[in-house]
C-alpha positions as CSV (number, residue, x, y, z in Angstrom):
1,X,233.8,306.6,104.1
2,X,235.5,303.2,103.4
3,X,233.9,300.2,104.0
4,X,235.7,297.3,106.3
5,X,235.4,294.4,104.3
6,X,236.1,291.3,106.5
7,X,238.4,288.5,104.3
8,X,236.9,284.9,104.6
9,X,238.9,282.1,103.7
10,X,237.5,279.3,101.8
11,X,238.0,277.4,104.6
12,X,236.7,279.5,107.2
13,X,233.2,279.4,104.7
14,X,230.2,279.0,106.6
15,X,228.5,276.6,104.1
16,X,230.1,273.3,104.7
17,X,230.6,271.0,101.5
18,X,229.6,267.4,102.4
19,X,230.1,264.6,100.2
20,X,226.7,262.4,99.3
21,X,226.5,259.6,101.8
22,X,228.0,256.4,100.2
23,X,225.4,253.8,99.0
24,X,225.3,250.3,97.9
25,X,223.0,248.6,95.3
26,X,220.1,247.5,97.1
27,X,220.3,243.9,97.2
28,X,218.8,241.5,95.1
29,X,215.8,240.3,96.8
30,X,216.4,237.1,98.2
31,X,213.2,235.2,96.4
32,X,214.5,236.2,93.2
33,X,217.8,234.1,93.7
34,X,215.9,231.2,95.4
35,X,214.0,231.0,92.1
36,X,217.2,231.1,90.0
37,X,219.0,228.9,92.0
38,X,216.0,226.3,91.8
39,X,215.5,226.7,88.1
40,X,219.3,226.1,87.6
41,X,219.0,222.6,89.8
42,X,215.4,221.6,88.0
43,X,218.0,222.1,84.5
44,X,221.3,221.0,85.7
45,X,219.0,217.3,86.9
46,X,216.5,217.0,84.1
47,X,216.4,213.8,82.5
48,X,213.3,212.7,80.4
49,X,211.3,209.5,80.3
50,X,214.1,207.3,78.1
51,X,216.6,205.8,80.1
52,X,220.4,206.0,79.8
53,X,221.3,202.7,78.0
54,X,223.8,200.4,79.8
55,X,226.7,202.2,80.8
56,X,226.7,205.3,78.6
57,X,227.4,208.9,80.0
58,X,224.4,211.3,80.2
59,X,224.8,214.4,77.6
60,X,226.2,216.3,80.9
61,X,229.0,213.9,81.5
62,X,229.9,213.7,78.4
63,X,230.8,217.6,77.9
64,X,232.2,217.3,81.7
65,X,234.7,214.7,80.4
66,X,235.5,216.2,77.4
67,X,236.5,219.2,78.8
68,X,238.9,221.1,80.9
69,X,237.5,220.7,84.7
70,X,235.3,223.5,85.6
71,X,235.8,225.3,82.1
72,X,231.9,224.6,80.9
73,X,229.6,227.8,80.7
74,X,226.4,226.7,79.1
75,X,224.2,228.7,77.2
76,X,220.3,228.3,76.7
77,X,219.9,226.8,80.0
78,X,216.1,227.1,80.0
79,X,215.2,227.6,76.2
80,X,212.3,225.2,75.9
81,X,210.0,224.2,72.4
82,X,207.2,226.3,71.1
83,X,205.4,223.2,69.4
84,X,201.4,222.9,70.1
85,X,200.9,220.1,68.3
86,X,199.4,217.0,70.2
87,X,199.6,218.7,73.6
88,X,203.4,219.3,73.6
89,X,202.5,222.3,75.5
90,X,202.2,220.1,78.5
91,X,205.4,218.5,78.1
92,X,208.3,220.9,78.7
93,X,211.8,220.8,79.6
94,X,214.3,223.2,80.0
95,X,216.9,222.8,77.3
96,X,214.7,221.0,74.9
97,X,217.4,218.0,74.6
98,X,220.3,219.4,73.5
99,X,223.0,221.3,76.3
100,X,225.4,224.0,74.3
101,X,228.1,225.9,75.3
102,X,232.0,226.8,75.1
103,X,235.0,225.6,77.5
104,X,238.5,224.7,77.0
105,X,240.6,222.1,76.0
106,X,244.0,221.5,77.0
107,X,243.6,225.6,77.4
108,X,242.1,225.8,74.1
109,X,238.7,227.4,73.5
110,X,236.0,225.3,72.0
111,X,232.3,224.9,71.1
112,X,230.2,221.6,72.4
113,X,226.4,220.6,72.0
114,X,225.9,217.3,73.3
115,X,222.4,215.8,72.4
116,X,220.6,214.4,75.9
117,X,218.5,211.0,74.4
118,X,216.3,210.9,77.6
119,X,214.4,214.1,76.6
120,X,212.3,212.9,73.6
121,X,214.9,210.8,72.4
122,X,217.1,213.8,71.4
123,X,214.9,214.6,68.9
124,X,215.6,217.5,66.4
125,X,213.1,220.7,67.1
126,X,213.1,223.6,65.5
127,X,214.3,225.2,69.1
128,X,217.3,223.0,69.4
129,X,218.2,223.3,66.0
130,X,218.6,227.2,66.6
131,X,220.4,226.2,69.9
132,X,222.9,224.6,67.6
133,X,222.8,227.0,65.3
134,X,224.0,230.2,67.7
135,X,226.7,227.7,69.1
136,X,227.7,227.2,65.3
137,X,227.7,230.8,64.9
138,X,229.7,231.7,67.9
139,X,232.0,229.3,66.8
140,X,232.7,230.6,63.7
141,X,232.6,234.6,64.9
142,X,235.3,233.6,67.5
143,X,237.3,231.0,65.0
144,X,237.6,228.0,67.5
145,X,236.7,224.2,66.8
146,X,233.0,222.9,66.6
147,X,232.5,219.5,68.6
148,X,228.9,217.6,68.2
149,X,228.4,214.9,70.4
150,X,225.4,213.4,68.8
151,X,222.3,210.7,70.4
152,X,219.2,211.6,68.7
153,X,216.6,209.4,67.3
154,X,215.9,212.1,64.2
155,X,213.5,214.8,63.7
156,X,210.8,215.6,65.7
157,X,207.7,214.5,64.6
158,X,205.1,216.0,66.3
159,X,206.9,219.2,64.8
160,X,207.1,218.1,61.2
161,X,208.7,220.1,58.7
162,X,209.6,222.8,61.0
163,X,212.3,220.1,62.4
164,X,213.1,219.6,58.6
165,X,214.4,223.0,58.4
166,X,216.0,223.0,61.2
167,X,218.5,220.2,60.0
168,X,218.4,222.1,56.5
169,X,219.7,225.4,58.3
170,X,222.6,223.3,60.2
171,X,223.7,221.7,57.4
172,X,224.3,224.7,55.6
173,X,226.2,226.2,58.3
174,X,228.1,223.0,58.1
175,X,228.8,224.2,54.4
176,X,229.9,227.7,55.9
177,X,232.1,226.3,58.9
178,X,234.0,223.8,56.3
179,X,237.9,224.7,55.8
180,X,237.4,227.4,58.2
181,X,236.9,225.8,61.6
182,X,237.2,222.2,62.3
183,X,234.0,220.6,62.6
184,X,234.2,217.2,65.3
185,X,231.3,215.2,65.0
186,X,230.9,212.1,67.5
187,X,228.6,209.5,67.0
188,X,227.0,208.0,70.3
189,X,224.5,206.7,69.6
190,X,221.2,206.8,67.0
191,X,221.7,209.1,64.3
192,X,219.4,208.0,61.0
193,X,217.4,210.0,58.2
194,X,218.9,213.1,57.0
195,X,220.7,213.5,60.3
196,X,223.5,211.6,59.3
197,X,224.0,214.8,56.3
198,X,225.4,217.0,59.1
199,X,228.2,214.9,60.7
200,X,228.6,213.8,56.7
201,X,229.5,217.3,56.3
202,X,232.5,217.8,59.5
203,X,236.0,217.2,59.3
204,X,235.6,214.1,61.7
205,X,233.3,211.5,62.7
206,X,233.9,209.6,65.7
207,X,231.8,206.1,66.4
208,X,231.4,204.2,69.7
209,X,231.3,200.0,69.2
210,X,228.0,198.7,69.6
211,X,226.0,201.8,70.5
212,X,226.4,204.5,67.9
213,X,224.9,203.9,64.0
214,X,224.3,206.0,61.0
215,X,222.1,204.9,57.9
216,X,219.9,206.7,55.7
217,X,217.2,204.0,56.2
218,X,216.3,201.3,59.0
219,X,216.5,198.1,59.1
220,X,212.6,198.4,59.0
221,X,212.4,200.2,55.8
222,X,214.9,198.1,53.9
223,X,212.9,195.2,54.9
224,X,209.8,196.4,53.6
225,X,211.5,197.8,49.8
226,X,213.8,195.0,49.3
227,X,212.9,192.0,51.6
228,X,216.7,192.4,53.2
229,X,216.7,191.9,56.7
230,X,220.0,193.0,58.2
231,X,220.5,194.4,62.0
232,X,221.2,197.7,63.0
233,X,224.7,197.4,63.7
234,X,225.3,195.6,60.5
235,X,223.6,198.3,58.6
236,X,225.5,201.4,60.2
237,X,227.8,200.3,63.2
238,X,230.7,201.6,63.8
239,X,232.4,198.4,62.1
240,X,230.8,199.3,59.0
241,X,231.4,202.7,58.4
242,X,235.6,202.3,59.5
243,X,236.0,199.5,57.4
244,X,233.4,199.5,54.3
245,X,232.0,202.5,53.9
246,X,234.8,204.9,55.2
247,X,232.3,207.2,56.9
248,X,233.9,207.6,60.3
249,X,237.5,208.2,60.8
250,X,237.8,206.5,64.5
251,X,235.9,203.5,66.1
252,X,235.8,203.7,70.1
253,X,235.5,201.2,72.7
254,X,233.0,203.2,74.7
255,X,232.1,206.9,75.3
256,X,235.1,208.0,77.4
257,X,237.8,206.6,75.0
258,X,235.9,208.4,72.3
259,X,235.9,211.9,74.3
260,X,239.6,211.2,75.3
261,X,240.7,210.9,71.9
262,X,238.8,213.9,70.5
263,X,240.9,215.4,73.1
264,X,244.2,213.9,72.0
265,X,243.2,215.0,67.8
266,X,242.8,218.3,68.6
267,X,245.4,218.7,69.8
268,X,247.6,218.4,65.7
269,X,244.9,220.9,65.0
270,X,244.6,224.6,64.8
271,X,242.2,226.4,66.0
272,X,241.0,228.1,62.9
273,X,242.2,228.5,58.8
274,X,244.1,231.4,60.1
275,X,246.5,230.1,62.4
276,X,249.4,227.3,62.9
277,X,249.1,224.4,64.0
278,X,249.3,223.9,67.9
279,X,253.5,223.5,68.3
280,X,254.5,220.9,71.9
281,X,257.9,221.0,72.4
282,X,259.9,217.7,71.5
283,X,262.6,215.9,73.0
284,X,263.5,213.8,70.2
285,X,266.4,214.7,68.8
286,X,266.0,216.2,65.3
287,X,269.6,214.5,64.1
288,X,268.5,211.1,65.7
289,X,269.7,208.7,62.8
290,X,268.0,204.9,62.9
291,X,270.2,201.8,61.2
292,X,266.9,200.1,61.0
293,X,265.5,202.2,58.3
294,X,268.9,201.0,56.2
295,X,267.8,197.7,56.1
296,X,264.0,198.2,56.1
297,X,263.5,198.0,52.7
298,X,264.3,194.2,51.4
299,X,266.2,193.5,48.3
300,X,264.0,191.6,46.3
301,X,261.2,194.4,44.8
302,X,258.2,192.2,45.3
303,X,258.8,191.5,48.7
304,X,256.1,193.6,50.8
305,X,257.5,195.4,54.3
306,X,255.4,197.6,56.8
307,X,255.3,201.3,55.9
308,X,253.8,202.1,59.5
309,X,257.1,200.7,60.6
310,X,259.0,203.1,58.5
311,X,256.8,206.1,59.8
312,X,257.2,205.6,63.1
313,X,261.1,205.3,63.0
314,X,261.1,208.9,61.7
315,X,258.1,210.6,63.4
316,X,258.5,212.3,67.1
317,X,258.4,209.5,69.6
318,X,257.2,206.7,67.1
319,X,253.5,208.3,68.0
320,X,251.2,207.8,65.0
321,X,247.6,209.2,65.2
322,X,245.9,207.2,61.9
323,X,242.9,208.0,60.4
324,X,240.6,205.2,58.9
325,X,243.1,203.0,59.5
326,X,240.8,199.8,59.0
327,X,239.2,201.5,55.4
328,X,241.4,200.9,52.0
329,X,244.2,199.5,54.4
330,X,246.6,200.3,51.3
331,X,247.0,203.9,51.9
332,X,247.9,205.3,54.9
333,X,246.9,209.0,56.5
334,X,247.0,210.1,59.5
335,X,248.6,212.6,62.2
336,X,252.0,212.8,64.0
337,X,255.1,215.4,64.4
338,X,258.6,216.2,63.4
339,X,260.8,218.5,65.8
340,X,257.2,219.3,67.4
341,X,255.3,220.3,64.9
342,X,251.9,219.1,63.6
343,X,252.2,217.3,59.9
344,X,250.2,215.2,58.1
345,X,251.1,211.2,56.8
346,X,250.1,210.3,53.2
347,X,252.0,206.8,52.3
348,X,251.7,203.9,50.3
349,X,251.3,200.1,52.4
350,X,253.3,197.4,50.9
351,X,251.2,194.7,52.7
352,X,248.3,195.3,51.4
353,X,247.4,195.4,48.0
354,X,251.4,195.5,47.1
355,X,250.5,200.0,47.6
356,X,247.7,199.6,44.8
357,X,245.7,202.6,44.6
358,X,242.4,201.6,44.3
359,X,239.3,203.9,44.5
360,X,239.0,203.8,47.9
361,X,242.5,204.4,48.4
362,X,242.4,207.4,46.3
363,X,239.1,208.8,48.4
364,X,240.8,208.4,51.6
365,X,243.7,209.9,50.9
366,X,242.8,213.5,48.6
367,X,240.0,213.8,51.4
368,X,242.8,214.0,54.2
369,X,245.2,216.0,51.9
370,X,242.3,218.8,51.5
371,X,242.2,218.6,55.2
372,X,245.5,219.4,56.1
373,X,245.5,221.7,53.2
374,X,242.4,223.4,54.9
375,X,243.9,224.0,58.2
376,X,247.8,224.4,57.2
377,X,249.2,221.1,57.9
378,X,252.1,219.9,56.0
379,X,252.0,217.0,54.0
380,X,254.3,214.5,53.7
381,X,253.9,211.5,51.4
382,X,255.9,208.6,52.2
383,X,255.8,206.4,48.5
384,X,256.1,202.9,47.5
385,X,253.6,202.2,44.5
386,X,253.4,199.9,41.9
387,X,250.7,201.8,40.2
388,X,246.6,201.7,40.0
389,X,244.9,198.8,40.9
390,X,243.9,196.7,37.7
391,X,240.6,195.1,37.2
392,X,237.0,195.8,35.6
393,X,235.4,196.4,38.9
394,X,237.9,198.9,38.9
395,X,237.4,200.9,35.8
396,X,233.8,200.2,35.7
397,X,233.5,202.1,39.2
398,X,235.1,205.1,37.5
399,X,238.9,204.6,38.9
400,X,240.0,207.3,36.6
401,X,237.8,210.1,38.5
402,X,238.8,209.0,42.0
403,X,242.5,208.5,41.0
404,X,242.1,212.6,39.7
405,X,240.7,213.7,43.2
406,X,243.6,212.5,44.1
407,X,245.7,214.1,41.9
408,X,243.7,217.6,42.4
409,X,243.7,217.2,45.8
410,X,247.6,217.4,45.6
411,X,248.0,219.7,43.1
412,X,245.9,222.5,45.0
413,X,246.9,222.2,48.4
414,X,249.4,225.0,49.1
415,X,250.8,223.8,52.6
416,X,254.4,222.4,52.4
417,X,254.6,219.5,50.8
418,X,257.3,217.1,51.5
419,X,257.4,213.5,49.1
420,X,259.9,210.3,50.2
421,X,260.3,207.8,47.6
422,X,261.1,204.6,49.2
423,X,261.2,201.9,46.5
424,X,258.8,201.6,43.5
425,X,256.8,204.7,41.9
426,X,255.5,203.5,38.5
427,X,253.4,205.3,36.1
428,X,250.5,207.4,36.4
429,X,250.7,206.7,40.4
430,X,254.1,208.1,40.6
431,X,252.5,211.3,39.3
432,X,249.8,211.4,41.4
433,X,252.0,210.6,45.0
434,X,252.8,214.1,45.5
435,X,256.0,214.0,42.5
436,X,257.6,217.1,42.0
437,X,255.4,217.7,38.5
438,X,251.8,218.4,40.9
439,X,254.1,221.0,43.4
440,X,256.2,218.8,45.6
441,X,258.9,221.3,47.4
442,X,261.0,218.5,48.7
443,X,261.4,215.4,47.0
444,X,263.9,212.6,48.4
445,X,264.4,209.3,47.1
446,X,265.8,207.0,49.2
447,X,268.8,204.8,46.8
448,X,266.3,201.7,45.8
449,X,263.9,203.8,44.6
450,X,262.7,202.8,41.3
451,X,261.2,205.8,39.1
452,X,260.0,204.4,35.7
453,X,256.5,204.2,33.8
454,X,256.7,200.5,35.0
455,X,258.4,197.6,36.4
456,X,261.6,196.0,34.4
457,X,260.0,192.6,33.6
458,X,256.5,194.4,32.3
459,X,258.6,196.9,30.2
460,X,261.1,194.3,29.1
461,X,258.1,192.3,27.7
462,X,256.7,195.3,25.6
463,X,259.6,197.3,24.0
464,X,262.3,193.8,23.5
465,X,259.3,191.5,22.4
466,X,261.1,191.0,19.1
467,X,264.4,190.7,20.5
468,X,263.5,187.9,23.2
469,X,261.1,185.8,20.4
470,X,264.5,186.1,17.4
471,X,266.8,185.2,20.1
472,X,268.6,181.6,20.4
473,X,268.1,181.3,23.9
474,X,264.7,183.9,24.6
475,X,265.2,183.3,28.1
476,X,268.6,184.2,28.4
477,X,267.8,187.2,26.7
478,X,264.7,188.0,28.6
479,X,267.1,188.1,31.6
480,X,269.8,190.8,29.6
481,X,267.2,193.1,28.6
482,X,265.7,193.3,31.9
483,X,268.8,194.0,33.8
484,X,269.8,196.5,31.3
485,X,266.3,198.4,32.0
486,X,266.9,198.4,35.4
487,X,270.1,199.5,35.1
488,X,268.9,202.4,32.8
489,X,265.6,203.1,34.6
490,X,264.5,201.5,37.9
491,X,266.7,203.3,39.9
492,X,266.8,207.3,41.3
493,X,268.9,208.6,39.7
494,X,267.7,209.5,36.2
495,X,264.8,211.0,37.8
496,X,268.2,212.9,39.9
497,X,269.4,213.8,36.8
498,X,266.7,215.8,35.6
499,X,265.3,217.3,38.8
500,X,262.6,215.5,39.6
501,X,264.3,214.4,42.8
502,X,265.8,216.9,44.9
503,X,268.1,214.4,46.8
504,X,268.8,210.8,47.1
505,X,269.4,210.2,51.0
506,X,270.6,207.2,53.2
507,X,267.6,206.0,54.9
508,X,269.5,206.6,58.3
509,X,269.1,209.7,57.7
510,X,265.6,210.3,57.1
511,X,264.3,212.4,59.9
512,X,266.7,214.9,60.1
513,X,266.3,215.4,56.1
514,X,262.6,215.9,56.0
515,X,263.0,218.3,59.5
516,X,265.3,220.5,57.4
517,X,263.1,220.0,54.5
518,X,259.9,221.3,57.4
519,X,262.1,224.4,58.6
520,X,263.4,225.9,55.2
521,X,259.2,225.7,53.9
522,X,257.9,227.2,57.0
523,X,257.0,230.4,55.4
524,X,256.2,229.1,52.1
525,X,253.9,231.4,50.6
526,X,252.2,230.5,46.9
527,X,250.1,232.8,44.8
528,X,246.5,231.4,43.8
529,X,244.5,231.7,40.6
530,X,241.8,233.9,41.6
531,X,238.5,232.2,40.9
532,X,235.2,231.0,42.7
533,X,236.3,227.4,43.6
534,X,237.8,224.6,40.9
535,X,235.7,221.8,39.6
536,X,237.2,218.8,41.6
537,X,235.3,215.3,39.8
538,X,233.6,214.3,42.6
């Protein structure tokens, strides 16, 4: 007998299939967000015992201004000190004087710490030297610019060595960071003892007029050694490290012109070794001729003209961001662009010093040149030199090492490198201004260039001595031999001739010559010597 099986559709199935009932994370319970909330406010409002002197920004402000709006995510927002030492224990506050973090400028990721001087004076800890340190890091990790905005009265004592080592570990990270990401460090106010090594070590030091100072010593301590008594701001203002020492790179009016112009250099700057420069499109025109360069240069060769007038004829909308401009006044470096893109100024300043290279002259400028090298900047050396500056204060300060640095500093750097020769480039200076013998690319000459070991009237008196002393009228002759040299010599031509320079160009012309020069060397590539590092004399 068959069985009657009955058919049951899946559908028709008497077990029902029910999806599990939808649920939502159980919310946070609302005391634990009170207590966030009122830790973030007892942070975001902490200010320590020390006041805010005059009308400088608090640490806060200062990253707010420098900054994109709203762009600011701290980090270590309640990190505080693990010190036991003369009851810090009792005296704690959230951040431990020193707010880090990332944000953006003009778009552009960055790194900030900004020391706070009302929480122990912004004094070094061990914990805010490792707050420093993981911003460092990140900085690195992610290849994006490092900016230190530093008030801090030194280590902290009550910590001792412990503080030591924390400065020790930054300023070998400094050491790391150095040609890989630029390092900003702005000065606003104290900053003595072996704090000064770690701004020392970055790529730029900004200084705010009569509140920010660096020295090794104090006032105090010089007093005591050697009975000098000297004020702070005489011993390390910002006045004496832009124009004597050469220390800082930029003196400020206050603390927002100084955060505004950090702002304003980064933005010739590239975010890492890696990359180009940051490009902004120009509406300059790259053919733009100017008549006033043809007659820039006067006619008699001791006659000194402006070379920053010169520059900013040919540069992108005559803008001219200089470097140091108040230390060894007699060479130029700073920032501008050509059809838009980032380069670096190296030139010679007739008015002071007739273009001398002196020591200082020759420290300023291979420092920059390794900078721009660093961080793929082109070079481009604008020349009017008579030579080295003469004189036993000269030689006995070792002349000859800082002329090589110099000289090394050109010869290494592998960026484009672009070289102008206005009017005189004598000697062992023409060498060493970027000539075609230490790797120029492009070298242009403009036609009163004068490329010889020296001057007509110096040579004339060394190789026609004989000549001018046997002759009837030694004047007369002195005159003849001298016109015949420059004739021979003080001119561009012979140096034309044997391709030293690549092409002699109407001054007119200048811009659109070193544009083209920029656009057939943008991808210049050059082979190194493998080794550890060269042996620059430092």
């Amino acid at each position: 007998m068959k069985t009657k099986i009955n058919k049951v559709s899946p559908s028709s199935s008497t077990e029902k299939k029910t999806s599990p009932p939808e649920t939502s994370p159980p919310p946070l319970p609302l005391q634990k967000l009170k207590e966030l909330r009122k830790k973030n406010k007892a942070a975001l409002n902490c200010l320590g015992k020390e006041q805010i002197r005059g009308d400088h920004l608090t640490a806060r402000e200062r990253i707010n201004l420098l900054l994109d709006p709203g762009s600011f995510t701290e980090l270590d927002r309640f990190i505080i000190h693990r010190s036991t030492y003369f009851d810090m224990q009792k005296k704690l506050i959230p951040g431990d004087g020193v707010i880090t973090g990332y944000g953006k400028i003009n778009g552009r990721k960055v790194f900030v710490y900004s020391q706070d001087f009302t929480v122990f004076g912004g004094s070094m800890s061990r914990t805010q030297a490792d707050k420093i340190l993981k911003i460092m890091k990140l900085a690195l990790k992610n290849g994006a610019p490092i900016i230190g905005l530093k008030d801090s009265g030194g280590a902290r004592i009550q910590e001792g060595v412990a503080a030591l080592g924390g400065y020790g570990d930054i300023m070998r990270l400094n050491v790391r960071l150095s040609g890989v990401v630029p390092q900003i460090s702005a000065i606003m106010g104290p900053c003595a003892g072996g704090a000064v090594y770690s701004p020392a070590l970055a790529d730029f030091i900004f200084m705010v007029d009569n509140s920010s100072y660096m020295f090794l010593t104090g006032p105090e301590v010089i007093k005591a050694v050697t009975h000098e008594e000297i004020s702070k701001e005489e011993l390390g203002g910002s006045k004496t490290h832009t124009e004597k020492s050469g220390i800082a790179h930029f003196a400020c009016q206050n603390d927002k012109q100084c955060l505004m112009m950090i702002r304003t250099l980064l933005s010739f700057l590239p975010d890492n070794n890696l990359d180009e420069p940051f490009h902004q499109e120009s509406k300059d025109p790259v053919e733009r001729r100017s008549d006033i360069l043809n007659q820039i240069i006067p006619d008699q060769p001791k006659k000194p003209y402006d070379m920053k007038a010169l520059i900013k004829e040919v540069i992108d909308d005559s803008f001219f961001l200089e470097l140091k401009e108040k230390f060894a006044p007699n060479i130029i470096t700073g920032f501008a662009r050509l059809n838009g893109y980032s380069v670096g100024i190296v030139a010679n300043q007739p008015q002071v010093l007739a273009g001398c290279i002196n020591i200082a002259a020759s420290q300023k400028a291979a420092r920059f040149i390794r900078l721009c090298d660093c961080f793929n900047i082109p070079i481009i050396s604008f020349v009017d030199v008579p030579g080295f500056l003469p004189g036993t204060d000269q030689e006995y300060g070792a002349v000859i090492a800082h002329g090589a640095k110099l000289l090394y500093a050109y010869a290494e750097a592998s960026v484009p490198k672009i070289t102008l020769i206005t009017r005189k480039a004598y000697g062992g200076a023409y060498i060493v201004m970027g000539s075609k013998h230490l790797g120029g690319d492009v070298n242009f000459a403009y036609p009163s260039a004068e490329i010889a070991v020296m001057g007509a009237e110096g040579a004339v008196n060394i190789i026609a001595r004989k000549q001018i002393k046997k002759a009837p009228d030694p004047e007369r002759e002195r005159i003849k031999q001298t016109k015949e040299y420059e004739t021979i010599f003080n001119n561009p031509y012979r140096a034309a001739e044997l391709g030293y320079i690549d092409a002699v160009i109407e001054p007119s012309q200048t811009r659109e010559h070193i544009i083209g020069a920029l656009e057939i060397l943008q991808n210049k590539r050059e082979k190194m010597v493998e080794k550890k590092h060269g042996n620059i004399p430092l």
